[in-house]
N, C-alpha and C positions, 0 to 999 in steps of 0.2 A: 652639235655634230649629228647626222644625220645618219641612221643607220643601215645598215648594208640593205639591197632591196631580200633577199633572202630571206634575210630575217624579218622581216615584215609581212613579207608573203607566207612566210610559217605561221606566226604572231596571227593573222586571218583566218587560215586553216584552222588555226588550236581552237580558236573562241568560236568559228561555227560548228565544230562538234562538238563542246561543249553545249552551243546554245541545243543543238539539234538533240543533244541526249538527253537535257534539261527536258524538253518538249514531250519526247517520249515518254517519260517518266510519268510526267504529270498526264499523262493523257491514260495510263494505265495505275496510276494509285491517284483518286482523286481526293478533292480535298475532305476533311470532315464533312458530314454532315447527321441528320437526323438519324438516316439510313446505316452510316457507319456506329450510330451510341446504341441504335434499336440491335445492330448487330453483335456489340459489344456484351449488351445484356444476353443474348440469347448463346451468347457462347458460357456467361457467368452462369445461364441455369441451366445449360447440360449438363456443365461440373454439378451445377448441387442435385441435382439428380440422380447423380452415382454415389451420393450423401444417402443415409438412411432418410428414408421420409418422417418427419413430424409425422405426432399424434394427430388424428384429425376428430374434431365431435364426432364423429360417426361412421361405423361401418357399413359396407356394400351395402347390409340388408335395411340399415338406417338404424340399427342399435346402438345406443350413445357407447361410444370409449371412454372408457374411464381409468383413472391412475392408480386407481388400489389392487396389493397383489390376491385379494382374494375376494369376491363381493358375489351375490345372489338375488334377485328379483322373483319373486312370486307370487301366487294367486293367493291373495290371503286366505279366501274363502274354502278354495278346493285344495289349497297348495302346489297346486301345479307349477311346476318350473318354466319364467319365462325366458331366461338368461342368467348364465353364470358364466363366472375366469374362476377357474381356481376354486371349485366350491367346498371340495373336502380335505383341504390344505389346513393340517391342523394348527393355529396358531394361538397365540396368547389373545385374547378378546377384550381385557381390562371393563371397565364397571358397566359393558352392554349386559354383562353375567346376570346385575342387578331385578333384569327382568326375571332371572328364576328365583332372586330373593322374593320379589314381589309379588311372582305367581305362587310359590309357595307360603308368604303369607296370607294372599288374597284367598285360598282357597280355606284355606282354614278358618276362617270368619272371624268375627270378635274385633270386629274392626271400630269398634265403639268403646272397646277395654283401656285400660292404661296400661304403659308400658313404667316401669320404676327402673332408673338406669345404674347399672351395677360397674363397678370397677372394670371389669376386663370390655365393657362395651365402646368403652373410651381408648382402649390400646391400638389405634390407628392412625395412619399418616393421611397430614390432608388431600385432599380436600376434608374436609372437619365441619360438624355442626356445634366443634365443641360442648356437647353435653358433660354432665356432673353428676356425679353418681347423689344417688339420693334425691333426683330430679325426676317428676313424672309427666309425662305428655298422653296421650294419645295416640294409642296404635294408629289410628286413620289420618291423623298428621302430620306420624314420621313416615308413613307410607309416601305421602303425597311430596313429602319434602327428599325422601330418597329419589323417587325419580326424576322431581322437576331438577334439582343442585346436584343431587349424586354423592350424596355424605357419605363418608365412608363410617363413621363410629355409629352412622343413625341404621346401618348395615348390617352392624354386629348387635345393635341393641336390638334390632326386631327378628334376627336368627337368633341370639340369644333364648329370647324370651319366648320363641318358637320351640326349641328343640333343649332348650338346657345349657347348650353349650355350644362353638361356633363348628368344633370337630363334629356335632349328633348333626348337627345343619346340612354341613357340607355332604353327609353321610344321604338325608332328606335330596339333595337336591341331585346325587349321581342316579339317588332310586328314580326321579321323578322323568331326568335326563332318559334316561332306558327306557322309560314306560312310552316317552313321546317319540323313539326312535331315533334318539340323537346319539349314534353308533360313536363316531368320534371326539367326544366331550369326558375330561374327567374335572372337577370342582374342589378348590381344597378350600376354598375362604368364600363367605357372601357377597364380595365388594371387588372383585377383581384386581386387587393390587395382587402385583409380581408374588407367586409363589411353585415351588418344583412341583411339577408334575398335572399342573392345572394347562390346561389346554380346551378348545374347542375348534371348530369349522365355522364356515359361513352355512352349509345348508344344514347341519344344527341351529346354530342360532336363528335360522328362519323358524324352522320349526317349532321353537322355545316362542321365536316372537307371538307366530300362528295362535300358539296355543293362549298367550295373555293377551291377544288382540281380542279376544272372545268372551274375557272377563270383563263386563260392564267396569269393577272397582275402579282397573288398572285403565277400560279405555278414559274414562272421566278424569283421569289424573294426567297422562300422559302428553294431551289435547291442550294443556296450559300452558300460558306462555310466559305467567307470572306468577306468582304467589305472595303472599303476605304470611311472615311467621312472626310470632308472636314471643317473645323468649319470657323464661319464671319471671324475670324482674319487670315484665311489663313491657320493656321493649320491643318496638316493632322493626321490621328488616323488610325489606321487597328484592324478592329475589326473583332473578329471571331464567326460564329455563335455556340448559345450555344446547339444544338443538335449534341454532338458528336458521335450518329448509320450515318450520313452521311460521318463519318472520317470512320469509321470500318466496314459499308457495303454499296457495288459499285451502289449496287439497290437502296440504298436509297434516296430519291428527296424531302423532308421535313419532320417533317410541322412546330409544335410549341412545345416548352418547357413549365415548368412553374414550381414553387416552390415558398411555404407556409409556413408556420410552421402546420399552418391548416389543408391545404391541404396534404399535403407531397410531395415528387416530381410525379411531372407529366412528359408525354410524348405525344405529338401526334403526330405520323410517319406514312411516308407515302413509299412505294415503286414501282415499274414498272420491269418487265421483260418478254419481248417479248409483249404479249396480254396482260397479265397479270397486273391489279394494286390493289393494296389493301392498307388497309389505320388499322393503330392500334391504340388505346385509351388506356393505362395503368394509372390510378388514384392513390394516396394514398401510391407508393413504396416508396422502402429505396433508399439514394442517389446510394448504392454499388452496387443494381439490377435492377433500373431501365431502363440505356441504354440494358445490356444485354437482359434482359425481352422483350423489345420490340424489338432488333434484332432477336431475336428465332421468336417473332410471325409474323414479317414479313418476314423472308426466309420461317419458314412453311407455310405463307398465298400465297406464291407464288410459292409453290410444288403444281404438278396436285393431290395430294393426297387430298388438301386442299380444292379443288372445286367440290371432291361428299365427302364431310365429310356431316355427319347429321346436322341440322342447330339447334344448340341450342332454 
């Protein structure tokens, strides 16, 4: 049955405005293409642009950024300040302190003496060299073995045997703190484990560093990447020091480690090329930034860029 012409002639109508509007369509949204995905993206990173921006290595002036809430870079020589975040943000420092055990043994000499290790020298949490009382070593070896490992009983047995007792020590090293102008610094223990009322800064502990980077003892020990210890029974151990920017940069010649829960990891590095030495304080990093953090600040602190930077 054949259907009325009306409706046929509608039926015609319908489908060419359809086609006619299909047409138009396509002629103002076209299809995919390169142009459309490149536009795609470019609308994804204006949104992330109104996103805080990532860290970047480096600022405006090309000084590395770095993750730690407190850190310092300086002249080790003159002390001059090349850079600091946060320098007199007093915080828990954990066994960087070690440098003022060290410098306050170094100074007092007698580094050829034995040490006879007594009961209370042993009353510390590890890291541990496990010593035994009644056991004698060599002042000049627990020197060497506190700052390459960072013992903490080999901490108390060389304050110990310094001042009598680990309280007449801590007393030595506030006097010593003052003398070197390290205004924000108090000391209750040798070894920087967690205790009330111990606190430092970053440009303290530059200054502490300044001050043992200058003692031959402490530079010849520091500089080590390894050690060989020897224990009473004959036993040998090979231990490696635990600042590894001296494995990943050639410039690097110490100083001290250190880690808290407190604190969080610390770094104190030191470098040398040609004239050139400077010494960096990073406080408060994460384990994953902070050797990098302070290799950035010590190849920038030992670019000529770095010696007319403005001085914070």
């Amino acid at each position: 049955m054949r259907r009325p012409l009306f409706h046929q002639v509608f039926f015609l109508l319908t489908a060419g405005a359809l086609l006619l509007a299909s047409a138009e369509a396509s002629a103002e949204t076209p299809p995919p293409s390169k142009g459309t995905v490149f536009s795609a993206k470019a609308k994804r990173k204006r949104k992330a642009a109104r996103r805080p921006a990532p860290m970047t290595k480096e600022t405006p002036g090309g000084i590395p950024r770095i993750h730690a809430a407190s850190a310092i870079l300086i002249d080790a020589q003159s002390g001059r300040v090349l850079h600091s975040v946060n320098p007199d943000q007093e915080r828990a420092v954990a066994s960087t302190q070690k440098l003022m055990t060290a410098l306050l043994v170094a100074e007092a000499g007698g580094l050829d003496k034995t040490v006879r290790v007594e009961a209370s020298d042993t009353w510390a949490e590890p890291s541990k060299l496990d010593i035994k009382v009644g056991e004698v070593y060599r002042k000049s070896d627990l020197l060497r073995i506190l700052l390459v490992k960072s013992m903490n009983d080999v901490a108390r047995a060389l304050a110990r045997d310094n001042a009598g007792s680990v309280e007449a020590f801590a007393k030595k090293m506030n006097a010593k703190a003052e003398q070197l102008g390290m205004k924000n610094s108090h000391f209750v223990n040798p070894n920087g484990l967690p205790a009330e009322g111990q606190h430092s800064c970053a440009r303290d502990m530059a200054k502490l560093a300044a001050a043992a980077y200058k003692v031959k003892a402490i530079r010849e020990i520091v500089c080590l990447k390894e050690l060989q210890w020897q224990h009473p029974n004959g036993q040998v151990s090979d231990f490696h020091n635990t600042n590894r920017v001296l494995s990943s940069l050639k410039a690097c010649n110490g100083m001290k480690t250190g880690y808290t829960q407190a604190a969080g990891f610390c770094l104190v590095s030191s470098a040398s090329a040609g004239s050139k030495d400077v010494i960096s304080v990073v406080l408060g990093d994460a384990k994953e930034f902070v050797w990098n953090d302070s290799q950035r600040l010590l190849e920038w602190g030992l670019n000529p860029d770095a010696q007319t930077a403005r001085t914070p």
